[in-house]
C-alpha positions, -999 to 999 in steps of 0.1 A, spaced: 153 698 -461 154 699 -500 140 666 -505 110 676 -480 108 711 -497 106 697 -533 78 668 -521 56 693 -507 30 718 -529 38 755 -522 19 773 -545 3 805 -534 21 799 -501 45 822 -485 83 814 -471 99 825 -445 135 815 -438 151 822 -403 182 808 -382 178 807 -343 215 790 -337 243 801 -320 267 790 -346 269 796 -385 245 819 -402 218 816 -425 241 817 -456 226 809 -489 199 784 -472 173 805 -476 173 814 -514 185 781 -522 154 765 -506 135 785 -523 139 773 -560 127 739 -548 97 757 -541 77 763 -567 52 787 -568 57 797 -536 60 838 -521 97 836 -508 96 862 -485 134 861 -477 154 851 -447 173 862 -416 198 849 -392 186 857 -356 218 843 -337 204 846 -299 174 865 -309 145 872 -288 114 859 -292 98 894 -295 125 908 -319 112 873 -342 76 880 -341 79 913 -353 99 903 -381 78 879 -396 43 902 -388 63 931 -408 68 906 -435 34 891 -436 15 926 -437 
């Protein structure tokens, strides 16, 4: 992930981190991701462990606004 995260230009674009997995959490994955990418809007992250779909959308439409 970091070394597709760093290739990649992110400026001006918005980040969004999120774990859908029944085992560990999000941890530090999130914010560390984020210094690889420059310039972007790091919107922050959130561990969703069995989440449903709806509960996800609204999250990231709440974020986006």
């Amino acid at each position: 992930m970091y070394t597709f995260v760093e290739s990649n230009d992110w400026e001006g674009k918005k980040i969004i981190t999120l774990c859908t997995s029944g085992g560990s959490g999000l941890g530090r994955s999130g914010t560390d991701l984020a210094k690889y990418a420059k310039g972007s809007d790091f919107k922050g992250g959130k561990d969703f462990t069995r989440g449903k779909a709806e509960e996800i959308k609204n999250y990231i439409e709440g974020l986006l606004k």
